[in-house]
C-alpha positions in Angstrom: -10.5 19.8 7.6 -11.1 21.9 10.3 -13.7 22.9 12.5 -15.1 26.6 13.6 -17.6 28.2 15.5 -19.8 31.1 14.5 -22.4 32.6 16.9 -26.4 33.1 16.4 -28.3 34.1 19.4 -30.1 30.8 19.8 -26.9 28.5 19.6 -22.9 28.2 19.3 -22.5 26.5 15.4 -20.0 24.1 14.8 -19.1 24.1 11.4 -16.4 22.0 9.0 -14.5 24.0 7.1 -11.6 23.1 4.1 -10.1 24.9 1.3 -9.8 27.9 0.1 -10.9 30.4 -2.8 -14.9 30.8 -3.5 -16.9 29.1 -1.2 -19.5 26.6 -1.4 -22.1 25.9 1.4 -23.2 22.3 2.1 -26.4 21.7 4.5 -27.0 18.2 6.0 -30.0 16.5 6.6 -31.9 15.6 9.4 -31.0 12.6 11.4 -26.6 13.7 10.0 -24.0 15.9 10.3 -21.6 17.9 8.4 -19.0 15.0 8.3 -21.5 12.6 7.7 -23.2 14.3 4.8 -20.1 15.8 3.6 -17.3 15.0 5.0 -16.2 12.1 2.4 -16.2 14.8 -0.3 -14.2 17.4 1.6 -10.5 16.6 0.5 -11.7 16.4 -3.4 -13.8 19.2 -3.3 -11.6 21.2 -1.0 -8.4 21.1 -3.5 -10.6 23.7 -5.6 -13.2 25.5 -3.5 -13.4 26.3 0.1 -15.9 24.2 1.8 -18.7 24.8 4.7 -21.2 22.7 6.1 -22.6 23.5 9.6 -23.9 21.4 11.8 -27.5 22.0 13.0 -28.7 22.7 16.7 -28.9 19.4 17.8 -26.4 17.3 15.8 -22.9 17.0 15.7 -21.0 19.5 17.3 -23.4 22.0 18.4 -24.7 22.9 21.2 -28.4 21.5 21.9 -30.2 23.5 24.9 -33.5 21.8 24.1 -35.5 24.6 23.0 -37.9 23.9 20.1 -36.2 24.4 16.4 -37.9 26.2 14.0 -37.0 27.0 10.1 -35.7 30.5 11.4 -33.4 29.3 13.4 -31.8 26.9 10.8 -31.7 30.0 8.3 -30.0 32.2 11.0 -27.2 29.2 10.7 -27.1 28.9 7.3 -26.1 33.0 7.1 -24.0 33.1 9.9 -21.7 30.6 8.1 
């Protein structure tokens, strides 16, 4: 596993990263993380697939600059991974 960053206007994403081939997208839940949703099924998973999960503003490894977070700004993470 490794992590990357990918850029949206309202924050630096952190996200988790593993495998290779066709990709599949994992999305936490609130009060979590990428390696706490996800991360025990990475090494499994990621011997078939290559894996993403990004870490919302506000947990894990991004940035937080205390601006309000809104459904749009979640989606423009989700894409940019």
């Amino acid at each position: 596993m490794q992590r990357v960053t990918v850029h949206v206007p309202q924050a630096q994403t952190s996200v988790l990263e593993a495998g290779q081939g066709r990709a599949t997208l994992f999305v936490h839940g609130t009060s979590s993380n990428a390696e706490m949703g996800w991360g025990p099924f990475y090494e499994r998973l990621a011997a078939k697939r290559r894996c993403l999960s990004p870490d919302f503003v506000g947990s894990g490894q991004t940035e937080d600059r205390g601006e309000p977070i809104s459904l749009d700004l979640l989606v423009d993470q989700v894409c940019a991974t």
